[in-house]
C-alpha positions as CSV (number, residue, x, y, z in Angstrom):
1,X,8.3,-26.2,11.7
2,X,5.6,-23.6,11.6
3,X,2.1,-25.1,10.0
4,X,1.0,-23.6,6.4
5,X,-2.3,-22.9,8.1
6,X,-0.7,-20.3,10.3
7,X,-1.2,-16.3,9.8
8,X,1.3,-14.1,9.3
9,X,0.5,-12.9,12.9
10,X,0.3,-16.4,14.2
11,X,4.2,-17.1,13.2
12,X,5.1,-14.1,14.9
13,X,3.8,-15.4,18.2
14,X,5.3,-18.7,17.7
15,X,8.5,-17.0,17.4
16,X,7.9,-14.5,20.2
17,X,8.9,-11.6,18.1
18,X,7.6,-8.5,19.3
19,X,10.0,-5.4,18.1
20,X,10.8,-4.4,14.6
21,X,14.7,-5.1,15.2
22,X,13.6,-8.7,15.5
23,X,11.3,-9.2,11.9
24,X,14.5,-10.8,10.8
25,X,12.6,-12.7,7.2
26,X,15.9,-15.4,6.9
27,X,15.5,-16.7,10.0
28,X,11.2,-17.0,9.9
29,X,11.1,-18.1,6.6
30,X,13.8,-21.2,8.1
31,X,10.8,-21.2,10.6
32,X,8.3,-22.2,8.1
33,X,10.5,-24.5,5.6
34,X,11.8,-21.9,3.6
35,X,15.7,-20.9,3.0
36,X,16.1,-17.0,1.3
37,X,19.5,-16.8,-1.1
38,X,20.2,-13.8,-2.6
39,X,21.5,-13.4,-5.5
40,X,21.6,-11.4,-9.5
41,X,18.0,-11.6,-11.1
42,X,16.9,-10.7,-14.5
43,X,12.9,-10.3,-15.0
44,X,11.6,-11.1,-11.6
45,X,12.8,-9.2,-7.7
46,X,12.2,-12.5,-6.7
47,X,11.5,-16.5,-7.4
48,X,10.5,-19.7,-5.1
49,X,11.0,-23.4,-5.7
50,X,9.3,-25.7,-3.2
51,X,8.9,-29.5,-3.2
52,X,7.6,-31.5,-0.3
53,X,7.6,-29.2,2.9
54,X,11.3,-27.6,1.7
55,X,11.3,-24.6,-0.5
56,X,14.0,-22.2,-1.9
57,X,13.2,-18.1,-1.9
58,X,15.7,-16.6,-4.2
59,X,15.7,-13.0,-3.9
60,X,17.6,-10.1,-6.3
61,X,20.6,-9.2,-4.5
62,X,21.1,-5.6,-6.4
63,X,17.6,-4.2,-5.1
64,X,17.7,-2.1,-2.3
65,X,17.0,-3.9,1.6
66,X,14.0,-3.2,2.1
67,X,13.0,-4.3,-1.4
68,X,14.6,-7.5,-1.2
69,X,12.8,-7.9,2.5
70,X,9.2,-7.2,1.1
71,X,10.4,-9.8,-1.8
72,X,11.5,-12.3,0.1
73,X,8.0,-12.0,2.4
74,X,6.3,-12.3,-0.8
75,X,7.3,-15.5,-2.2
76,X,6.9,-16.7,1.6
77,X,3.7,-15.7,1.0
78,X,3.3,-17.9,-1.8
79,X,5.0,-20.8,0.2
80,X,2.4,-20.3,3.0
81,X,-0.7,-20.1,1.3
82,X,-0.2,-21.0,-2.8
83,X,1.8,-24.5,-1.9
84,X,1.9,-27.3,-4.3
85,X,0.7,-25.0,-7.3
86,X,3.2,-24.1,-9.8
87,X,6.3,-22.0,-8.8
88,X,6.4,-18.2,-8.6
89,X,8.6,-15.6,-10.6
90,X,7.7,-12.3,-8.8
91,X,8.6,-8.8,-10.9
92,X,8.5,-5.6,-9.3
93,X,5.3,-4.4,-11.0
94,X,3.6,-7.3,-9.9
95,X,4.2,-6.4,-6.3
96,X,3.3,-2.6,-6.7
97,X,0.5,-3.3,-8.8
98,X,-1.2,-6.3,-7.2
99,X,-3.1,-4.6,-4.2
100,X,-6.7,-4.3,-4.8
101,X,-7.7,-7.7,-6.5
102,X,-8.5,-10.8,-5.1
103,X,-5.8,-13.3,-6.9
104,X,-2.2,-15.2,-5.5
105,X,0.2,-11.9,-6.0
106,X,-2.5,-9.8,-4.1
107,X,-2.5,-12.5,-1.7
108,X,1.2,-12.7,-1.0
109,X,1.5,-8.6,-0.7
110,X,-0.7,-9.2,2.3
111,X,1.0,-11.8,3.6
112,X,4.2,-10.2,3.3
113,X,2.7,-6.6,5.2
114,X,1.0,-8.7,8.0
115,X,4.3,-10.5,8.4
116,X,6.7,-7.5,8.3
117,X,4.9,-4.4,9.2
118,X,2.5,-6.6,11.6
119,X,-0.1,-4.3,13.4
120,X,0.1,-4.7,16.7
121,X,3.7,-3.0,16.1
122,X,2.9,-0.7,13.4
123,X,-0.2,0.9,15.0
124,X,1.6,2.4,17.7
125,X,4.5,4.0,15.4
126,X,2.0,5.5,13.1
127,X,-0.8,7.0,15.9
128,X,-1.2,10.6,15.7
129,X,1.4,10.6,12.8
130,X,0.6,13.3,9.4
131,X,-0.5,11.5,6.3
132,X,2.5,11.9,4.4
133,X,5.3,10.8,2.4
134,X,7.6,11.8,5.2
135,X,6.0,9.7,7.6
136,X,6.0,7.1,5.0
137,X,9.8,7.2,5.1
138,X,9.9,6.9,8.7
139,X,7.8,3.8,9.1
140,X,9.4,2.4,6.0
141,X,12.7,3.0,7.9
142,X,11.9,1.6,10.6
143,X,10.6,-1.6,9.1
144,X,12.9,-2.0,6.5
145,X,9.9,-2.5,4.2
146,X,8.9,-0.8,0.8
147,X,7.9,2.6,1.0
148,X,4.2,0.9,-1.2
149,X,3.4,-1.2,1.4
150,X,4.3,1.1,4.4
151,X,2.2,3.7,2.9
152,X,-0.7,1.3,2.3
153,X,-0.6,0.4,5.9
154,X,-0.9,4.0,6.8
155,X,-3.5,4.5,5.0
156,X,-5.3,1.9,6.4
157,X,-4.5,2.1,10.0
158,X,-3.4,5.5,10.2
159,X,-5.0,7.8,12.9
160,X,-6.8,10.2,9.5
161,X,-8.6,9.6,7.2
162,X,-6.8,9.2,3.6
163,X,-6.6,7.8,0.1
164,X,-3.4,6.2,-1.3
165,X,-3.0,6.5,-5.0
166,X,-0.9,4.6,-7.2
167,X,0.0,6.2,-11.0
168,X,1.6,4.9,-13.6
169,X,2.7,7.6,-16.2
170,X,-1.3,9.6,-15.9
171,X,-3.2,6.5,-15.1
172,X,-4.2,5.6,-11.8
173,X,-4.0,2.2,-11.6
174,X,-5.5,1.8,-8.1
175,X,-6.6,3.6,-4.9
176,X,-6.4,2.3,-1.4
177,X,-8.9,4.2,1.1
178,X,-9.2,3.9,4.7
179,X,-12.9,2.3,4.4
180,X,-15.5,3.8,7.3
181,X,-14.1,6.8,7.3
182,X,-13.9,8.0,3.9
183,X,-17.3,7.5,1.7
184,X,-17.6,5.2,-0.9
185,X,-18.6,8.0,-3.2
186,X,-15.1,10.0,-2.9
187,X,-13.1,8.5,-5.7
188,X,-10.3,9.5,-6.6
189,X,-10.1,11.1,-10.3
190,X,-8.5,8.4,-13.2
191,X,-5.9,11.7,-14.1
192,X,-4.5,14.5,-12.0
193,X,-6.1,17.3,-13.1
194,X,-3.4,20.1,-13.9
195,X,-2.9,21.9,-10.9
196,X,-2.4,19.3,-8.5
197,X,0.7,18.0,-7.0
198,X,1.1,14.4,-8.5
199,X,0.7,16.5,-12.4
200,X,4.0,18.6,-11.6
201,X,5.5,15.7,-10.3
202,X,4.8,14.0,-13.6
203,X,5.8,16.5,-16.0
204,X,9.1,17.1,-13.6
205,X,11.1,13.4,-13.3
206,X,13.6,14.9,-11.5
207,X,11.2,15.6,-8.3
208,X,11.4,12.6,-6.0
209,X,9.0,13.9,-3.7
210,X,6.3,17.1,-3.2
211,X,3.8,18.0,-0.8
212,X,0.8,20.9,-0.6
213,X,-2.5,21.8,-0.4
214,X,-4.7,21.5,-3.1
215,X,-8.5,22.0,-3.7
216,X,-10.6,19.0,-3.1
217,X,-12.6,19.3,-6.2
218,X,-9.4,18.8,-8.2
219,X,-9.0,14.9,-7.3
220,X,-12.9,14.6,-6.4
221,X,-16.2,15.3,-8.4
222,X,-18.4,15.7,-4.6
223,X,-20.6,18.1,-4.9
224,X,-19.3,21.5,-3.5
225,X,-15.9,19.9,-3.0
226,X,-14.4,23.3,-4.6
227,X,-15.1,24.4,-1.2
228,X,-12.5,22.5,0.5
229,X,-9.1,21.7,0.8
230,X,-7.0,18.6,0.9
231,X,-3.3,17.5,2.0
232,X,-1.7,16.2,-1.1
233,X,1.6,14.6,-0.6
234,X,3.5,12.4,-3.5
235,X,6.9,10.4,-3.8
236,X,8.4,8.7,-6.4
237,X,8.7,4.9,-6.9
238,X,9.5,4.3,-10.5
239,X,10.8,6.3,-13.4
240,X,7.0,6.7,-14.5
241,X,5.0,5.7,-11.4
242,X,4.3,7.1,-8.3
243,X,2.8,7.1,-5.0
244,X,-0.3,9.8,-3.8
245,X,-1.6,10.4,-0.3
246,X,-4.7,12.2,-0.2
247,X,-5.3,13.2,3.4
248,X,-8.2,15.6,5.4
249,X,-6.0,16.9,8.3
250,X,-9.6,18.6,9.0
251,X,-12.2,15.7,9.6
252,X,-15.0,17.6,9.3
253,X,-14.6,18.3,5.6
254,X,-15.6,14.7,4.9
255,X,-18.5,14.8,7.1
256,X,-19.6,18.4,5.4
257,X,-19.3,17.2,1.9
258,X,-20.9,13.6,2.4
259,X,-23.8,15.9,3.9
260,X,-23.7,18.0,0.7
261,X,-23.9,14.8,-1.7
262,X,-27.0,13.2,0.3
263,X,-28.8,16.3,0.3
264,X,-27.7,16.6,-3.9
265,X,-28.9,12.8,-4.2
266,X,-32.6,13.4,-2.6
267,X,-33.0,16.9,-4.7
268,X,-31.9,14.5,-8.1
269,X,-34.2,11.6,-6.2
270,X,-37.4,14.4,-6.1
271,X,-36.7,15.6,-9.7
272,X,-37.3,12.4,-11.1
273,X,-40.5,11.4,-9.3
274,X,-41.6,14.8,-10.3
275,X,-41.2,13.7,-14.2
């Protein structure tokens, strides 16, 4: 049986698996003391039961594969790192929402995208690849994962750099950036301002997806930002939320306007020793 101590990439070289075809979650979670059933759940994608070194993942049988494979990864999550605390009931919201904080459902989301869109495969698929829900789709495809965490992962280990925005109804809940190459500075704004791509896609529920270019200073308060432009690509993953990729496909932009701000933040830095 696999230790609890391991990583999620440490289980996968135990198990010599190297190819996407072979992230099969029954048979690692069996690996590491776990057995996945799948049946009908009401309030939760997903619950675990563990006593001892044994544990139980059920996982909601009318969700969608790749649903019920980032599910399952989650509660083995749980099993791997949260054992012997009290048992998890897992909802859908808590698994797009818990990203960006440092708590057990953030935790398991991790676990659960190191263990089944592992980086030593997923870098290769997603070099040199656009910034966009399409690509999203692809990856996610060939993953079988949720189309959250794929996009997360590109984000993150993409080839560009990017910003990954999550909405619910006009609230962004949280933003993902792909730190080092994107300034701390450049944050996403709390609303879509009007003519942006996520705003039509929230006053239109039928769109599942939309792509375009937009003006920077209409997700970003930089200064001069009005000066450049942006790749804005959204999907929909929820009645009232949805997914936004923010992407420079021209690098340069990022270094221009981080310039821009220094040289705003000296001349603000002058003023006030002048007073």
């Amino acid at each position: 049986m696999i230790d609890q101590a391991s990583s999620a990439a440490q289980i996968l070289e135990k198990l010599g698996i190297t190819e996407p075809a072979d992230l099969d979650i029954d048979a690692i979670a069996y690996a590491c003391g776990a057995f996945i059933t799948r049946e009908p759940l009401t309030g939760c994608e997903a619950n675990i039961i563990g006593a001892n070194d044994r544990a139980v993942i059920t996982v909601n049988s009318t969700s969608i594969e790749s649903r019920q494979r980032f599910s399952a990864g989650h509660e083995l999550g749980h099993w791997m790192r949260d054992r012997g605390r009290n048992a998890f009931g897992c909802s859908n919201r808590m698994m797009q929402t818990e990203w960006t904080v440092n708590n057990p459902e953030s935790r398991a989301n991790r676990f659960a995208a190191d263990l089944l869109l592992p980086l030593s495969m997923f870098v290769p698929l997603a070099r040199a690849k656009p910034i966009t829900v399409d690509t999203v789709a692809a990856l996610s495809a060939d993953f079988k994962m949720s189309k959250t965490a794929t996009a997360i992962r590109l984000v993150e280990h993409g080839s560009f750099p990017a910003i990954l925005v999550y909405f619910e109804q006009t609230e962004r809940k949280w933003f993902v950036p792909k730190r080092r190459e994107v300034p701390a500075f450049l944050q996403p704004a709390e609303h879509p301002y009007q003519q942006t791509v996520t705003a039509r896609m929230l006053q239109n529920p039928g769109l599942p997806q939309l792509s375009a270019e937009v003006r920077a200073d209409h997700w970003f308060s930089a200064y001069h930002s009005e000066r450049y432009y942006i790749r804005e690509s959204c999907l929909r993953i929820g009645k009232d939320s949805l997914l936004t990729l923010l992407w420079w496909e021209d690098e340069q932009q990022l270094v221009d306007i981080a310039e821009a701000e220094e040289r705003q933040a000296e001349r603000r830095s002058d003023w006030r020793h002048e007073e």
